[in-house]
PLY file of the C-alpha trace (Angstrom):
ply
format ascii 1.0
element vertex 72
property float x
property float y
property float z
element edge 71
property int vertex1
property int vertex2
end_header
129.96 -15.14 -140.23
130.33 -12.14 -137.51
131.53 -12.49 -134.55
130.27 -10.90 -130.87
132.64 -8.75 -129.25
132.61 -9.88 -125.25
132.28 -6.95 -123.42
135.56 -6.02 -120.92
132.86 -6.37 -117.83
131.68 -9.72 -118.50
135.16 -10.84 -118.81
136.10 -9.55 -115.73
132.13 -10.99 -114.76
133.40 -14.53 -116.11
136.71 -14.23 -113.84
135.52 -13.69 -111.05
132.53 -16.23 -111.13
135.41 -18.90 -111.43
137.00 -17.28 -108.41
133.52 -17.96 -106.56
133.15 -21.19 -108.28
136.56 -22.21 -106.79
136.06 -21.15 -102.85
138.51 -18.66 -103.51
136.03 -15.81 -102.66
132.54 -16.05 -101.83
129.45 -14.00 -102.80
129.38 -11.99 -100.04
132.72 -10.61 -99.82
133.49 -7.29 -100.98
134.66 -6.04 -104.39
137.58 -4.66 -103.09
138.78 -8.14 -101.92
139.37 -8.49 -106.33
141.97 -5.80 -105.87
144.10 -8.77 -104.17
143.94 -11.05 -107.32
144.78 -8.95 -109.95
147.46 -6.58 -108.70
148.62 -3.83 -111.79
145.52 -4.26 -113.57
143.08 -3.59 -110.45
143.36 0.00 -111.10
142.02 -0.09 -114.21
138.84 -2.42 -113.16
138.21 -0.43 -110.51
137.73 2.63 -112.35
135.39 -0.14 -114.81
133.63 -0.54 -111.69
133.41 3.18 -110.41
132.37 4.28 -114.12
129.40 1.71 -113.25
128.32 2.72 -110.28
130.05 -0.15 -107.48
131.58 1.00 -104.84
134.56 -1.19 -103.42
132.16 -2.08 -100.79
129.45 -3.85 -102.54
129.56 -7.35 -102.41
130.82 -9.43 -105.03
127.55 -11.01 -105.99
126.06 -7.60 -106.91
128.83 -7.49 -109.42
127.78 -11.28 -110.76
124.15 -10.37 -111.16
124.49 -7.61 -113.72
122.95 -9.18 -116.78
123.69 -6.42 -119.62
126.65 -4.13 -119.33
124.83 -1.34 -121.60
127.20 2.13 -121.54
124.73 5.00 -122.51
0 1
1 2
2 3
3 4
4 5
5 6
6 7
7 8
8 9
9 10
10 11
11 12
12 13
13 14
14 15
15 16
16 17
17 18
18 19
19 20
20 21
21 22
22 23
23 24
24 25
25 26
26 27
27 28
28 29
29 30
30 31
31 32
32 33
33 34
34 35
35 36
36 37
37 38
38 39
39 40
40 41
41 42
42 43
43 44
44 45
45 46
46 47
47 48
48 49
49 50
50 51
51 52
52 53
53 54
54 55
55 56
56 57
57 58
58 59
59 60
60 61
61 62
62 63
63 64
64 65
65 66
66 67
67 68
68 69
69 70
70 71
């Protein structure tokens, strides 16, 4: 039996869907509005995020919509 290794992203992906899912933070706030959740590890998400291509601006549902987190 193998087991799939969860990529980091769609962890963080699954987080902050249940962040959404609770009213805590809608869809069309920014990604930087994350940084206020998770305190000493936001700086290493955000680099996760830079190394993809966000910017702290982009709204949070961009973020929710990647389907594949392929690194090349």
């Amino acid at each position: 039996m193998t087991q799939k290794v969860i990529h980091p992203m769609v962890k963080l992906q699954r987080k902050v869907q249940s962040l959404v899912d609770s009213q805590i933070i809608k869809p069309t706030d920014s990604i930087w509005k994350i940084a206020l959740l998770y305190g000493d590890e936001w700086q290493h998400w955000k680099k996760d995020l830079l190394d993809f291509e966000f910017t702290m601006r982009d709204p949070v549902s961009d973020l929710l919509a990647v389907e594949a987190w392929d690194e090349e």
